[in-house]
N, C-alpha and C positions, 0 to 999 in steps of 0.2 A: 648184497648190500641193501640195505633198508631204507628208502626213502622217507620224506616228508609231504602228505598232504595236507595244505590249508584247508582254512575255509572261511568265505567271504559271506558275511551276511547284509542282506536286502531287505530284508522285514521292514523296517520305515520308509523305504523308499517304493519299491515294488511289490511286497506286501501292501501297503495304503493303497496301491488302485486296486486292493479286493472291492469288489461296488459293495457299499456304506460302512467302509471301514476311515475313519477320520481320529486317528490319536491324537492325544492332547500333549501339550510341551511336559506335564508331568510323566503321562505313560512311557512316551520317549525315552525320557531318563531312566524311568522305573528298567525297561527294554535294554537299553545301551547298559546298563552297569551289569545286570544279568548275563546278557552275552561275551562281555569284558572278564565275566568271572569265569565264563561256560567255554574260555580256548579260543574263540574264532582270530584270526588273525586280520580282519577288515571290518569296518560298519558302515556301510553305506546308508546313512544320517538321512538321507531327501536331496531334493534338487533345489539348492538355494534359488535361484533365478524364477521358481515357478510363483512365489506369491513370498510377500515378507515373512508369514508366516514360516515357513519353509525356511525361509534365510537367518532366523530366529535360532529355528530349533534347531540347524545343523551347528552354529554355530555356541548355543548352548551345548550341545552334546559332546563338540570337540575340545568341550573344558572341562570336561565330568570326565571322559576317558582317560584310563590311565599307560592299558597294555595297548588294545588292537590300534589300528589307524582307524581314523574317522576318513570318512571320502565323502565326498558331493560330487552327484551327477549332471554333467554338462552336455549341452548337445555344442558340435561342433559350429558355436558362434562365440564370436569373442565377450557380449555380451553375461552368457553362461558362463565362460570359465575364469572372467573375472569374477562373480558371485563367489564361485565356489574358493577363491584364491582368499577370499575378501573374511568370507566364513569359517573356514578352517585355519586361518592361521594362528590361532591360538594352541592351536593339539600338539600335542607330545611327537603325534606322527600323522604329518596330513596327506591326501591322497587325493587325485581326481580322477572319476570315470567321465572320459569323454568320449562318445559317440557318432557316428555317423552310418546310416543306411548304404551298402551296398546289391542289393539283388534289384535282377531287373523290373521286378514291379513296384518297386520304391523307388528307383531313378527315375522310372517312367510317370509313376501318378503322384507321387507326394515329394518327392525334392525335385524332378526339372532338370535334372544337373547329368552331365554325360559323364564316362570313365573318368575320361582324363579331368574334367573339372572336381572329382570326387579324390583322386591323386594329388590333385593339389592344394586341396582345402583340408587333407586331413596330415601333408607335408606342414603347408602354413601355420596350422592351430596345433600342434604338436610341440613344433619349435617355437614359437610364442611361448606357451605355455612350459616347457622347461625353464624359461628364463626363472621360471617361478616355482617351480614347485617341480622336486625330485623320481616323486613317484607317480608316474602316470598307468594308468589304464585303458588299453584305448578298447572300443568294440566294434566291428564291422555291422551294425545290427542286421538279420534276416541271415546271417552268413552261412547258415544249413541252405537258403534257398539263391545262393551268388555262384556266379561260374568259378568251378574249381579256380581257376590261372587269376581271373582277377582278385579272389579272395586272398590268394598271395602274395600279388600286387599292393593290393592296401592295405594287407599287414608288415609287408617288407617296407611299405614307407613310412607305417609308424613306426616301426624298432629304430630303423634310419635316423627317424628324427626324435628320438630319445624317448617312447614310449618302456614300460619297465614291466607291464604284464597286459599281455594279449588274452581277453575273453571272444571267446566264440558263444554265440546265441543263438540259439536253434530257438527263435521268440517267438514262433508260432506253434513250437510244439509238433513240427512235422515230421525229422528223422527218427528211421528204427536206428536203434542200439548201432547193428554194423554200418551202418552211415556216419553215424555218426564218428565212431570211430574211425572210420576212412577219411573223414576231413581232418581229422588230426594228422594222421599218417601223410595225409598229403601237402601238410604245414608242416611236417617232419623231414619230409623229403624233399621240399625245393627252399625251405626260408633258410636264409644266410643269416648264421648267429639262432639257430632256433633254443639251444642251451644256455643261451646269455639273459635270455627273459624269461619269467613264471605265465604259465600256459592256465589257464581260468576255464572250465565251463559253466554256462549259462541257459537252464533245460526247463521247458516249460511242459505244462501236462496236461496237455489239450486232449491226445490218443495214448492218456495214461503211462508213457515212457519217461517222464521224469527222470526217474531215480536209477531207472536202467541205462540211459543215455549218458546220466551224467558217471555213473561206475564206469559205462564205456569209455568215455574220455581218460577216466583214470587210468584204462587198462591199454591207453596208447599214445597218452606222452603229457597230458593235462596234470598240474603241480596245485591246483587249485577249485572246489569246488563253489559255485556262489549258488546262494539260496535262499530260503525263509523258514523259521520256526512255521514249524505246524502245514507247512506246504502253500501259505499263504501266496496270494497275485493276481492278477489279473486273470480274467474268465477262469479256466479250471487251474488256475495257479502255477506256483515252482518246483522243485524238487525243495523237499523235504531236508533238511540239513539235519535231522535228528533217523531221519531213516538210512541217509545217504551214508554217517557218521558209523551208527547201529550194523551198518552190513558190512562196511571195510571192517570195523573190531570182529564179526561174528566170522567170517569171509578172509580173513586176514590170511590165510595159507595161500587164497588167491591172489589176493592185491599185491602183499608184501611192501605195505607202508603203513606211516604212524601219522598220528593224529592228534593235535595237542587239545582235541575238546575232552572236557569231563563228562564223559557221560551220564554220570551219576545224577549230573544236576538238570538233566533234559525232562523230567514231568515238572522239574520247579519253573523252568523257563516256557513249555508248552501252555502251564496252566495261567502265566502270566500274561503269555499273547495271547490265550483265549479268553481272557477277564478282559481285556483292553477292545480286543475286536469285537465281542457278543457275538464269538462262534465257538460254540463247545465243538469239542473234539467229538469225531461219530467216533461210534462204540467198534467197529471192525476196523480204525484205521492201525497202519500196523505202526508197532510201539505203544504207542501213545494210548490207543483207544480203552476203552475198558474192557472189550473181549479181548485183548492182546495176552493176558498172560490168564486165562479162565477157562476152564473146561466144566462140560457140563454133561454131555456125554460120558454113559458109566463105564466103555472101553477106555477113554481116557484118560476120564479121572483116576481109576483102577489101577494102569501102566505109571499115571503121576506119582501115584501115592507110593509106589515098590521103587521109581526112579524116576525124580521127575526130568530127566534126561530124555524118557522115551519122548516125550511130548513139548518138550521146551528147549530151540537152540541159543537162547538167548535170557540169561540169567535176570528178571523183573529188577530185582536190587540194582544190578548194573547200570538202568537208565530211570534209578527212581522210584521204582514200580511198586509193585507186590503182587502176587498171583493168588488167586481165589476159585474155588470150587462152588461154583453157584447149584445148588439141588431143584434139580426140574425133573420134569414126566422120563428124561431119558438117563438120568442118574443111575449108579448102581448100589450095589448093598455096603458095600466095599467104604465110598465115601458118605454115605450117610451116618453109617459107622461109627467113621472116623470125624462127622462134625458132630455127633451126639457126644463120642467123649471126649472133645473139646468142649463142650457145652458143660459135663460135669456128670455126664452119666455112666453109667460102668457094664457098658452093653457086652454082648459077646457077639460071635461069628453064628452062636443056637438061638440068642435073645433076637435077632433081625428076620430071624423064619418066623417070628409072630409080628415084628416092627413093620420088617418093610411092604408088606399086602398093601401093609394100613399107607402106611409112606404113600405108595403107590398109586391107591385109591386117590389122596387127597391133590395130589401131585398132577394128576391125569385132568384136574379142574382147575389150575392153577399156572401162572404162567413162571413163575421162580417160589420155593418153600422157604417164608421167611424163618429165624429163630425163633418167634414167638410161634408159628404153627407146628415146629417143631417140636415145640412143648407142649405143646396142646394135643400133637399125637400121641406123647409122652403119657399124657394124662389117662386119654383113652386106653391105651397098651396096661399102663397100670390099675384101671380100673376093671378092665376083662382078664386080668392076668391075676389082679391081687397078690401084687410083688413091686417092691420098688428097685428104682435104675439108678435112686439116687447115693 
């Protein structure tokens, strides 16, 4: 049997604390209609409560959405989860993420508040907050770093009081893979009713496990991935929702679940959050980047050219892309070739024992061989050869 996994996107909410990243109420929209089209099943709009502006745009966005739920994030005060009740009542499908800290070094330095008063504050604003609104989210925040037993504790008293998906937030970015995956297994194994709510994880990538943490989750009971375009967030950011996406389709024998994003449209949405934020994508990030589907190296290129299977598990077209053969100092005869006659020249396998020397020479002082040098080698070859390629 094939399951379903969502995925819940953060990009205006938790993407914006990238430091100097500040969207405008159009970007917003331009964002929210794009991921509406791109599958995700959540959008997590901003935190009404944190400034009007905030309560604006969530509250615009949850009138422009057509498919996902629009959500607003609350911290567990009544306060927040009135905002967020206030702002999305307009949407098709609303939704609130409400939060509260459990591990011991947020009880102890920034909320005050002992077990049982964190039991009963997240009992209280639970059941308040149903009276209003169906679909809740609750989060344990720090819950990679909370005592096994109590993290089950105050997720058993939110499903109790009618929370409808349980995220786990590894917010600092601190489990490996198999930890992570053991706190699921260990929410699998003592919460009563654990198949009656969707299971969310929430992976930050501070020691670069993102994308791995959050697959772990997948691969032990989590029904829902939340993220940001382009990996965006705070300090070294989220898990990737286009990488995360990218490797259940490529990995699919492994996971054995579906996914209702389009991949196809993941460079149209990458490129849109890197217009908005002023962060181009680096060139090695994978998908996305520009070396992602590029070889340059002449074994590479070589095996490309015969099947580009040897060197690509993941088809460019699928997520947008296109792949390219950039000709550098480590190129071979093979794809020079093959971009000369694309260029329009009618070279052979005998004509490149005089080309490529020349290639090679020029290439050795050069950091990429553009088409115009390519022609210009052209020139030279025809001029010491006194023959043309055209």
């Amino acid at each position: 049997m094939v399951s379903k996994v969502t995925f819940y996107d953060t990009t205006m909410r938790d993407g914006e604390q990238t430091i100097g990243v500040n969207f405008s109420i159009d970007e917003k929209i331009e964002i929210a209609k794009e991921l509406d089209n791109y599958g995700v099943a959540a959008i997590e709009a901003g935190f009404p409560a944190a400034s009007q502006k905030d309560f604006e745009e969530v509250k615009r966005i949850a009138e422009v959405v057509t498919n996902a739920k629009v959500v607003g994030l609350a911290r567990m005060v009544r306060n927040d989860i009135n905002a967020v009740i206030e702002a999305t009542k307009n949407a098709k499908h609303p939704m609130i993420h409400a939060f509260i800290a459990t591990s011991p070094i947020h009880r102890e330095f920034k909320l005050h508040m002992t077990k049982e008063e964190i039991l009963d504050k997240i009992k209280a604003d639970v059941t308040f907050t149903k009276q209003y609104m169906q679909d809740i989210v609750f989060s344990p925040e720090d819950a990679t770093r909370t005592e096994p037993d109590f993290l089950v504790a105050s997720v058993q008293t939110a499903i109790d009081a009618g929370a409808t998906m349980i995220n786990i937030p590894d917010t600092v970015g601190y489990d490996t893979p198999e930890e992570y995956g053991e706190v699921f297994e260990n929410l699998r194994q003592n919460i009563i009713g654990f198949d009656t709510v969707g299971w969310s994880t929430h992976t930050h990538n501070d020691l670069g496990m993102a994308t791995a943490n959050a697959l772990a989750g997948i691969a032990h009971g989590a029904t829902e991935i939340q993220g940001t375009i382009n990996g965006i967030g705070e300090r070294a950011g989220n898990v990737d929702m286009i990488e995360a996406a990218a490797a259940i389709q490529v990995r699919h024998e492994k996971f054995n679940v579906e996914t209702d994003i389009v991949l196809a449209q993941s460079k149209v949405i990458s490129d849109v959050v890197a217009r908005a934020t002023c962060m181009p994508v680096a060139g090695n990030k994978p998908i996305m980047g520009r070396n992602a589907f590029a070889h340059e190296s002449g074994i590479h290129q070589d095996g490309y050219l015969k099947n580009p299977e040897t060197y690509e598990i993941l088809k460019p077209e699928m997520v947008g892309a296109t792949a390219s053969l950039p000709l550098g100092k480590l190129s071979g005869s093979h794809a020079v070739m093959s971009k000369l006659n694309s260029l329009g020249y009618d070279v052979t396998r005998d004509d490149m024992k005089v080309i490529f020397p020349i290639f090679k020479s020029v290439a050795e002082e050069s950091d990429l061989i553009t088409d115009e040098q390519l022609k210009v080698i052209m020139q030279v070859v025809e001029e010491k050869e006194m023959v043309s390629y055209q």
